[in-house]
C-alpha positions, 0 to 999 in steps of 0.5 A: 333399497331392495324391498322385502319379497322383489317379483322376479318371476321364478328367481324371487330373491326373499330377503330385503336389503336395508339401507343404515336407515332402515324401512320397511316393516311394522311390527306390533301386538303384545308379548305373548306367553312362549315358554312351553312352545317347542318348535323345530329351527328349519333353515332349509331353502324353500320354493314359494309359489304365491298367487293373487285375490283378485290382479295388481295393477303394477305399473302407472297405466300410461296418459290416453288410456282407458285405465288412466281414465278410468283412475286405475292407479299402481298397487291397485287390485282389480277383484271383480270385472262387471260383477264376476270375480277375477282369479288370474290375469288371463281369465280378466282378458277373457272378461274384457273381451267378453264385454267388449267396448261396453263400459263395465265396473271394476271393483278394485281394493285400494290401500285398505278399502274398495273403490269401484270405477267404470271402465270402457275397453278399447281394441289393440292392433290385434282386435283384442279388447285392453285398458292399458294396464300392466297387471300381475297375478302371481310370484314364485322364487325362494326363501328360507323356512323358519319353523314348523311345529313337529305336532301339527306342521304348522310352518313360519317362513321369511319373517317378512312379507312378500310384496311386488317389486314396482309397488311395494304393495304386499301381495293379497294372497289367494293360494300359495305352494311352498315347495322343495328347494336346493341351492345351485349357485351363491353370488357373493354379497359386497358393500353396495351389491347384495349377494344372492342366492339362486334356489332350483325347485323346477322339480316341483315337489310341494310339501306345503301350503301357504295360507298368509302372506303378512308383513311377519312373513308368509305361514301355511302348514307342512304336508310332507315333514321330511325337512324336520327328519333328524332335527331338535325341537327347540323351546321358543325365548320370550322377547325380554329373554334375548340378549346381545352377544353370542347367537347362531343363524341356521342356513341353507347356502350349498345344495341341500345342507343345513348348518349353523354359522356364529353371530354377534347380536350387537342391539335389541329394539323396542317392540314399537320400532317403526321399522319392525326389527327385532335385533341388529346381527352381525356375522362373525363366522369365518367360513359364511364370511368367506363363501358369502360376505355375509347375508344374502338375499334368500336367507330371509326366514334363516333362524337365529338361535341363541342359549338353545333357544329359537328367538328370531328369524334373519329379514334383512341385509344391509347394503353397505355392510353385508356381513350385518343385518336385522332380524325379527323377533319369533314372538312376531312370527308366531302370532301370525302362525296361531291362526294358521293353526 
């Protein structure tokens, strides 16, 4: 299974592959009113470059090191180093070297709470001053935007959140850029090989910012609304308004072209799933079938509209069958977007 935001650095492919048996994700909250909420369904690819509170321990530092003795373990996030705030992995070198083999205090958040360990640095070949563990800051790759709000560009993106590779760990987000994106090259998707898509935004144009990185996906506000130019706004469906049958995703699979494509919504889960999809989908369209093999991977986030209505947003693929996947319903999304507003 490929999990939901994969760490590649500037080749981040964000849309999970699910298994039959899927996993992954938690939903939660009551129905909210949606009715008079009018949303633009983007659909466009989307760079996303985020960066850590604080650095992740991503890799079990090895036996005999001072990371291991000091019990560092996978997934945590080291915040402080000898009481000083650690904003980025080169600025934690500095500090250790700062210290030297003097031990100091980690302040590290481990799965929801702070543990402080004491940690004494030992010199490399080089003379530099390590403790043995494999750390990461940042990630960058591209997703597909969900909506934004025409009003005040407040925007949803992924419908899942972005966690690191090795640790399934959901990236504590300190700062984030969503910035422009084309399509450059499709990897078509097969039973037990998930396609791709691979995004160019080397050109760095930004046009926004993102303030949340959730299990709901990642949501920030818009400041440059180009990407609405020439579409709708659409009402936003209750989740007891989504029906199976007939239904469109909206995506962004060549260039800069946004188009829709025809599925089937074959099931509908409770709010309480354990897993946290919202609907079973299905690809019927002949023409993505045939350039892609169904969903891939980068076209989390891609809206799925049904009755002229948005109702969700595509989150995962299946990997034996990539002409099917999940998809989260907009009412999940949009209780995270509120608080951006």
């Amino acid at each position: 299974m490929l999990r939901g935001g994969a760490a590649l650095v500037l080749a981040l492919l964000l849309c999970a592959a699910m298994p039959a048996r899927a996993a992954g994700v938690t939903a939660g909250g009551a129905d909210q009113d949606t009715s008079a909420r009018m949303l633009v369904p983007v659909g466009h690819t989307v760079g996303i470059k985020l960066f850590a509170r604080g650095v992740m321990v991503v890799k079990a530092p090895e036996s005999g090191t001072p990371a291991d003795d000091c019990g560092l373990q996978t997934g945590d996030i080291i915040v402080k180093c000898g009481g000083v705030s650690v904003t980025s992995s080169e600025q934690f070198q500095s500090l250790l070297q700062e210290n030297g083999e003097t031990a100091t205090d980690l302040q590290v958040h481990r799965e929801g709470g702070s543990v402080t360990l004491s940690v004494s640095p030992e010199q490399n070949e080089k003379g530099a001053y390590c403790i043995g563990a494999w750390i990461r800051d940042s990630m960058a790759g591209i997703g597909t935007l969900t909506f934004a709000d025409p009003q005040t560009g407040v925007f949803g993106s992924l419908g899942h959140g972005i966690c690191d590779a090795e640790t399934g760990v959901l990236l504590p987000l300190s700062e984030g850029d969503l910035i422009y994106s084309t399509v450059e090259t499709v990897t078509r998707g097969k039973s037990g090989a998930p396609g791709a898509l691979q995004g160019d935004f080397s050109d760095a144009r930004p046009i926004g910012t993102v303030t949340k990185n959730t299990v709901h996906g990642i949501f920030g506000t818009l400041s440059d609304l180009s990407l609405l130019s020439g579409q709708d706004a659409l009402p936003v469906a209750a989740r007891d308004e989504i029906r199976t049958g007939d239904a469109e995703i909206i995506a962004n699979i060549d260039g800069d072209k946004v188009q829709r494509y025809s599925v089937q919504i074959v099931r509908l889960y409770p709010e309480n799933d354990e897993y946290g999809r919202g609907m079973m989908l299905r690809v019927t369209d002949k023409a993505l079938l045939a350039q892609t093999g169904g969903i891939l991977q980068g076209m989390s986030g891609s809206p799925v509209v049904q009755n002229g209505r948005l109702i969700g947003a595509v989150t995962h693929v299946l990997v034996d069958d990539p002409a099917s996947g999940y998809a989260i319903c907009i009412d999940d999304m949009l209780r995270e977007a509120e608080s951006v507003a």
